[in-house]
C-alpha positions as CSV (number, residue, x, y, z in Angstrom):
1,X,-8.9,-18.1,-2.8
2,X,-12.2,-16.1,-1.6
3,X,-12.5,-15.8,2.0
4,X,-15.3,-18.2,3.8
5,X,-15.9,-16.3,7.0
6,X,-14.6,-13.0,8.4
7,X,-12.5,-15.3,10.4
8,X,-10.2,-16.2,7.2
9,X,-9.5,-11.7,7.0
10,X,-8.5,-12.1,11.0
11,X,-4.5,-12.1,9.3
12,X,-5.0,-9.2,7.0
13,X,-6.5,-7.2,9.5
14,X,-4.4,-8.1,12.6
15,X,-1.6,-6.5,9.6
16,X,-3.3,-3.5,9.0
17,X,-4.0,-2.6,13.5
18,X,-0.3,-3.5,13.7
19,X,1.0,-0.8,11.3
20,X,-1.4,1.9,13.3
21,X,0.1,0.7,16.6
22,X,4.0,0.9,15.2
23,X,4.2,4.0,12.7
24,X,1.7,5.8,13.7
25,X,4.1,8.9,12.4
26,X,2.6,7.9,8.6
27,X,0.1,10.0,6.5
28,X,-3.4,8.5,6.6
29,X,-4.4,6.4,3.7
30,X,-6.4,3.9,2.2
31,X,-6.4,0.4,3.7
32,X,-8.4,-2.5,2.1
33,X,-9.0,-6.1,3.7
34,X,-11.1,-8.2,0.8
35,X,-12.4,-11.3,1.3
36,X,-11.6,-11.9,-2.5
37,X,-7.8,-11.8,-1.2
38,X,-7.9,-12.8,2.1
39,X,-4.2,-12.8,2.8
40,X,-3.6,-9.6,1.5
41,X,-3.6,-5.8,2.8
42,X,-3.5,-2.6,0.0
43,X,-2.6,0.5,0.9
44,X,-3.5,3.3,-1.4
45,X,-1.9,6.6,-1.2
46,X,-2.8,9.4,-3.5
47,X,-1.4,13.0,-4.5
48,X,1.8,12.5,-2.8
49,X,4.4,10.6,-3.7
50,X,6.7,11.6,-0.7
51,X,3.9,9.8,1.6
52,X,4.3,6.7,-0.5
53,X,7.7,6.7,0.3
54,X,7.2,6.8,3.6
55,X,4.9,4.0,3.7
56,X,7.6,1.9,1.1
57,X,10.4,2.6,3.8
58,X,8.7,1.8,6.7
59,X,7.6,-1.4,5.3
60,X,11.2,-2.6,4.5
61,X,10.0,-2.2,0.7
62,X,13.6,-1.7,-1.1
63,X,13.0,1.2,-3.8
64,X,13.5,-1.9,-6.6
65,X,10.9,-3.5,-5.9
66,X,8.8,-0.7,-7.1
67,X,7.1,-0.6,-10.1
68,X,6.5,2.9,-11.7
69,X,4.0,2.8,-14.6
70,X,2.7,6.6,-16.1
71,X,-0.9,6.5,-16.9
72,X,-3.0,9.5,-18.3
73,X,-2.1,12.4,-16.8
74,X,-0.7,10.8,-13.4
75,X,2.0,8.5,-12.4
76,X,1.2,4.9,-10.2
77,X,3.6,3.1,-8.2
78,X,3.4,-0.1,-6.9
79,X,5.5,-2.1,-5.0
80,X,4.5,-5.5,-2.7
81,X,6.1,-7.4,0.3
82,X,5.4,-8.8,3.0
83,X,4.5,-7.4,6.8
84,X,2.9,-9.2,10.1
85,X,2.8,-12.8,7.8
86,X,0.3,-11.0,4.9
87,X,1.0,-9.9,1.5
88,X,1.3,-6.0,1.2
89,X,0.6,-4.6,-1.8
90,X,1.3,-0.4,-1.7
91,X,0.3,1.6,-4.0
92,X,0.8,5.8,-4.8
93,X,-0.8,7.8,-7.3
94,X,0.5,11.2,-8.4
95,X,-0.7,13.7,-11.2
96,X,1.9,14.3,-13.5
97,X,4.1,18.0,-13.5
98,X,3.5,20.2,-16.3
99,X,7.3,21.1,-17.4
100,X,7.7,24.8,-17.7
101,X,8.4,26.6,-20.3
């Protein structure tokens, strides 16, 4: 359900200022409020998959949850739950290690 006014993001956001105040500690990253999801917040992390981590633990994500999908020359994780009464949805990108010979 599309949002109607910025009101209906008020949740998402509230989410997103909450996680500032109480880990401040983690590695910047991308946060998106949409009105296309209202009651969601994404988190994007990229390059390093340590600082996904930290995000996935200090979320209460268990490492199960997470969803680890290879795509061209870079590995995504993804895992979602739920923080301040919103849907989190996290997310890490990583290029991919050359093995060596």
């Amino acid at each position: 359900m599309a949002a109607g006014t910025l009101a209906d993001l008020r949740k998402a956001t509230e989410a997103a200022a909450t996680i500032a105040r109480v880990f401040p500690h983690l590695p910047p990253a991308t946060v998106q409020v949409s009105s296309i999801t209202p009651g969601q917040l994404d988190i994007s992390l990229h390059d390093d998959l340590g600082d996904f981590e930290a995000w996935r633990v200090a979320l209460g994500m268990l490492p199960e949850w997470v969803d680890q999908r290879p795509q061209p020359g870079a590995m995504r994780l993804t895992v979602a739950g739920r923080f301040a009464g919103v849907e989190v949805k996290l997310v890490g990108y990583a290029p991919l290690l050359k093995a060596v010979a």
